[in-house]
C-alpha positions in Angstrom: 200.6 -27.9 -35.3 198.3 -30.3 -37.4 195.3 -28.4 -38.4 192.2 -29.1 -40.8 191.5 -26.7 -43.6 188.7 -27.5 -46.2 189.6 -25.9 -49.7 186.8 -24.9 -51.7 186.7 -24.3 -55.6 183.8 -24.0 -58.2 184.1 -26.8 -60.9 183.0 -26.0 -64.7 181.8 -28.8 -65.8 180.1 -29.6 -69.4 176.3 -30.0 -70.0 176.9 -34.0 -70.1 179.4 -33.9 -66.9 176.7 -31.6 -65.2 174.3 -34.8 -65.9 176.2 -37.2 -64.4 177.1 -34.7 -61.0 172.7 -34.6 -60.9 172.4 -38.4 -60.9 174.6 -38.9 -58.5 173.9 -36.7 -55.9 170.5 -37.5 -56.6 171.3 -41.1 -55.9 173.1 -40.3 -52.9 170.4 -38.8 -51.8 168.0 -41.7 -52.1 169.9 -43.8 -50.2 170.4 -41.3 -47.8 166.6 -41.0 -47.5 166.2 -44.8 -47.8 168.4 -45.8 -44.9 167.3 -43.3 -42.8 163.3 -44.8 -44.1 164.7 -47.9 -42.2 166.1 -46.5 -39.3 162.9 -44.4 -38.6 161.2 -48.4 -38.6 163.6 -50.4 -35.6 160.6 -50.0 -33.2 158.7 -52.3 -35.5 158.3 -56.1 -35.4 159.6 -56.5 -38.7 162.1 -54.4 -39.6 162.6 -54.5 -43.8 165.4 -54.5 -45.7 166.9 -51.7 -48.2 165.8 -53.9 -51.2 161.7 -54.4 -49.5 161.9 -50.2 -49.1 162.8 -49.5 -52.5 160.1 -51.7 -53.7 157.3 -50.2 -51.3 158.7 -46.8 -52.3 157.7 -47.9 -56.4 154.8 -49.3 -54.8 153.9 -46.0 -53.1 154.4 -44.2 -56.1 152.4 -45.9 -58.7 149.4 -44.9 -55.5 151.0 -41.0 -55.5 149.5 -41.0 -59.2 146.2 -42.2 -58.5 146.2 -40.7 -55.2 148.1 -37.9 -55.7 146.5 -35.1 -52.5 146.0 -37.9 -50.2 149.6 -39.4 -50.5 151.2 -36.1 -49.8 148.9 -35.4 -47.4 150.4 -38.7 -45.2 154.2 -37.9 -46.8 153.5 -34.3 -44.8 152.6 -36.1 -41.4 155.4 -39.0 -41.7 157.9 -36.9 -43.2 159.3 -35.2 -39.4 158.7 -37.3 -36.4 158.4 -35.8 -33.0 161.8 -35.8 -30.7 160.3 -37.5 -27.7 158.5 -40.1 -29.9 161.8 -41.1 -30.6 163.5 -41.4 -27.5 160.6 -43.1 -25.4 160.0 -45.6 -28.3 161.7 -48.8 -27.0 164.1 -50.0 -29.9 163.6 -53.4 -31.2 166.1 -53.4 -33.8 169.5 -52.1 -34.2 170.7 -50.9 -37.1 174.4 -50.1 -38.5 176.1 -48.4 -41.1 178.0 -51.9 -41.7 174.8 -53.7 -42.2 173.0 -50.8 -44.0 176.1 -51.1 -46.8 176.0 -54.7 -47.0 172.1 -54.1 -47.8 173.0 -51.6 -50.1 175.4 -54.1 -52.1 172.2 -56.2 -52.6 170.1 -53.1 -53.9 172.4 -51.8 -56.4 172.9 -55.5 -58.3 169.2 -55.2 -58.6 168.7 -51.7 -59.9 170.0 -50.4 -63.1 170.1 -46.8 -62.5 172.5 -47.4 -58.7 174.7 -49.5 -61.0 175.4 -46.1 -63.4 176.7 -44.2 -60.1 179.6 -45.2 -58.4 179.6 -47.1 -54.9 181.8 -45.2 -52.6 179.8 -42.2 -52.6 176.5 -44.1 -52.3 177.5 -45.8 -49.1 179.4 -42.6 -47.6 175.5 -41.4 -47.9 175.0 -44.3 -45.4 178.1 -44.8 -43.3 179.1 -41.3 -43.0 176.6 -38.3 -43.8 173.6 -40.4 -42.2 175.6 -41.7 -39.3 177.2 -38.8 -38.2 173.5 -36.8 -38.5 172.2 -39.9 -35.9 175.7 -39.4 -33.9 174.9 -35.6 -33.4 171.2 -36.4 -32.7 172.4 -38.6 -29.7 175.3 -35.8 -28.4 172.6 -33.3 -28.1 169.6 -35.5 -26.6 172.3 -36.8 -24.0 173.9 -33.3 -23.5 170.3 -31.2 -23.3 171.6 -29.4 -26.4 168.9 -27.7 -28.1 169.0 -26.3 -31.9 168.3 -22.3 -32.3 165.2 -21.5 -34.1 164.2 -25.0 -34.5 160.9 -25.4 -32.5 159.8 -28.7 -34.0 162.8 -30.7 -34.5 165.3 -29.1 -31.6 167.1 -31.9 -31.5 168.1 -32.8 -34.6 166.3 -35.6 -35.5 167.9 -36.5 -39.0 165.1 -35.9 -41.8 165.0 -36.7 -45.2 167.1 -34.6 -47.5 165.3 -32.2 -50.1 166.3 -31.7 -53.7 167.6 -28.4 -52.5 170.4 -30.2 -50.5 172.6 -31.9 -53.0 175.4 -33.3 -51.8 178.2 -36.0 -52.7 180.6 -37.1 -50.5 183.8 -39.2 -52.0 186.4 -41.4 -50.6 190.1 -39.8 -50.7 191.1 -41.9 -53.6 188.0 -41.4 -55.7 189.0 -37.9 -56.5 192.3 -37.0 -58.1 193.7 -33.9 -59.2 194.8 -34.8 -63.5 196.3 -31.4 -64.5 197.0 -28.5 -61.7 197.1 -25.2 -62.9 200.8 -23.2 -62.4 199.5 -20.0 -61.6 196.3 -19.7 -59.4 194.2 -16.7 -59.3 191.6 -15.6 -61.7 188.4 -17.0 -63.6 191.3 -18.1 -66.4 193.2 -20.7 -64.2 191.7 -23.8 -64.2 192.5 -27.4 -63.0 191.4 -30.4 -64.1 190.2 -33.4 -62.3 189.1 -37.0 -62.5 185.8 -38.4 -60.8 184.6 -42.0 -61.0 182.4 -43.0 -64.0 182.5 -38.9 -65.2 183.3 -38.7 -69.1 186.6 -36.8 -69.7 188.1 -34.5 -66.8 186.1 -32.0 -65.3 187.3 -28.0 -65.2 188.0 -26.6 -62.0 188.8 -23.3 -60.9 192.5 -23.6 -58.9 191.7 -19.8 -57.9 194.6 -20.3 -54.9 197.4 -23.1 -54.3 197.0 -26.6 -51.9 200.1 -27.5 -50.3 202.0 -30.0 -51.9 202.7 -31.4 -48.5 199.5 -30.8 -47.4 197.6 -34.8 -47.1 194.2 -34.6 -48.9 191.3 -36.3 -47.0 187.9 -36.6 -48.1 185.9 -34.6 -51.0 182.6 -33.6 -51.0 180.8 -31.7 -53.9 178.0 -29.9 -53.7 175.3 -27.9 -55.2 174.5 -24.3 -54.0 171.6 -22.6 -54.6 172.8 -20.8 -57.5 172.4 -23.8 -59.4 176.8 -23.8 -59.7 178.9 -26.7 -58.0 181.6 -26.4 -55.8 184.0 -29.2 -54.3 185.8 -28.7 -51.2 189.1 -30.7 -50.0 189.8 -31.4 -46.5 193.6 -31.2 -46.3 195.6 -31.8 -43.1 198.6 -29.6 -43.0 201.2 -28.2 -40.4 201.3 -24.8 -39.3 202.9 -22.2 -37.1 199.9 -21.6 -34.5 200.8 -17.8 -33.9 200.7 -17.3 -37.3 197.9 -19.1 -37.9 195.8 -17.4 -35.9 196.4 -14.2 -37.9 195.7 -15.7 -41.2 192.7 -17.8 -40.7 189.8 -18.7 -37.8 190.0 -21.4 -35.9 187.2 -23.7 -34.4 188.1 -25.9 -31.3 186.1 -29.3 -31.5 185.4 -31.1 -28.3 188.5 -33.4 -29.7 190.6 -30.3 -29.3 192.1 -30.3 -32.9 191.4 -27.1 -34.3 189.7 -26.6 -38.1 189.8 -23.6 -40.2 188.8 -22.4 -43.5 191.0 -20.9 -46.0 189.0 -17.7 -46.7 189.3 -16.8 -43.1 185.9 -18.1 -41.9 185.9 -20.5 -39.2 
């Protein structure tokens, strides 16, 4: 049986590799902000584009710093909109991931600092993290699906990401795996892998073996709160269900393809 597992393992990177990981999950989450800044706006006559936001947004800070209580007093009150708001609002736009990337290759020719951070993992921000957060919005408001413990938002309403949620999300190719360790197990036994635009190969701790076999699918890295980073694979792999179910816990999704995690949480 095909099954999903995700793979997680702490990278070690240097102070300058560290650098680069910040600015681009910092960018990532920008545009992840950004787009959803426009997608909160389709119930207005004139809907703007990427490039018009960023603008406003430079606009709206140079006002934050003369204004500094009375802007966050408004960022506070715009920041979470209301569920119902959102579904009574007649839509006069639609907006797409498609369109939102084509916007996005506009906006990064025009700003220095996108251009230092690679593209794939800018529009996955856009076409995957942000659509999917709008796709599970929908399921729920269509299914009556409420979230547990969230009176405001029970929903779902995608809101903007904080700095505390640091998160990039790269195309299967992006990521390769340079030098794997021959023996796993242990703070010792590193690997070492490549990243777009990262200088020199960055440490990571093979502390358990993927399957050759096994087909790797997307990568995500990710900042806990610890302050370390950790990337996880998503690797597709064949395996003997009745022993499966012994060695790790499963998760039926409404697809019916079942996803595990290697430590034995599902």
């Amino acid at each position: 049986m095909l099954v999903s597992r995700v793979y997680k393992f702490r990278l070690e990177p240097t102070p300058l590799q560290e650098k680069y990981l910040l600015r681009a999950a910092m960018g990532c989450r920008y545009i992840y902000n950004l787009g959803l800044q426009q997608r909160n706006l389709v119930r207005e006559d004139n809907l703007p584009s990427l490039t018009e936001l960023y603008h406003q947004r430079l606009l709206a800070l140079q006002q934050q710093k003369a204004a500094p209580q009375a802007h966050q007093k408004l960022a506070r009150q715009s920041s979470l909109g209301s569920d119902q708001n959102h579904l009574q609002k007649p839509i006069q736009h639609r907006v797409t991931g498609q369109a939102q990337s084509k916007e996005l290759t506009v906006l990064r020719r025009q700003v220095d600092w996108l251009q230092e951070i690679p593209f794939s993992c800018l529009q996955n921000a856009l076409v995957v993290d942000l659509h999917q957060a709008f796709q599970h919005f929908y399921r729920r408001a269509q299914n009556g699906e409420r979230i547990q413990g969230a009176a405001k938002n029970p929903l779902g309403y995608p809101v903007p990401r904080r700095k505390s949620h640091l998160s990039i999300l790269w195309k299967p190719n992006d990521v390769s795996i340079r030098s794997l360790s021959k023996a796993c197990g242990g703070k010792d036994y590193f690997s070492y892998i490549r990243m777009p635009k990262c200088p020199g190969l960055m440490k990571m701790r093979q502390d358990r073996p993927i399957p050759v076999e096994s087909k790797i699918g997307q990568k995500r890295v990710i900042q806990e709160s610890d302050g370390h980073w950790f990337i996880g694979f998503t690797v597709e792999e064949n395996v003997d269900w009745q022993l499966a179910e012994e060695d790790i816990g499963f998760v039926t999704l409404g697809g019916g393809s079942p996803v595990g995690v290697h430590d034995g949480t599902a």
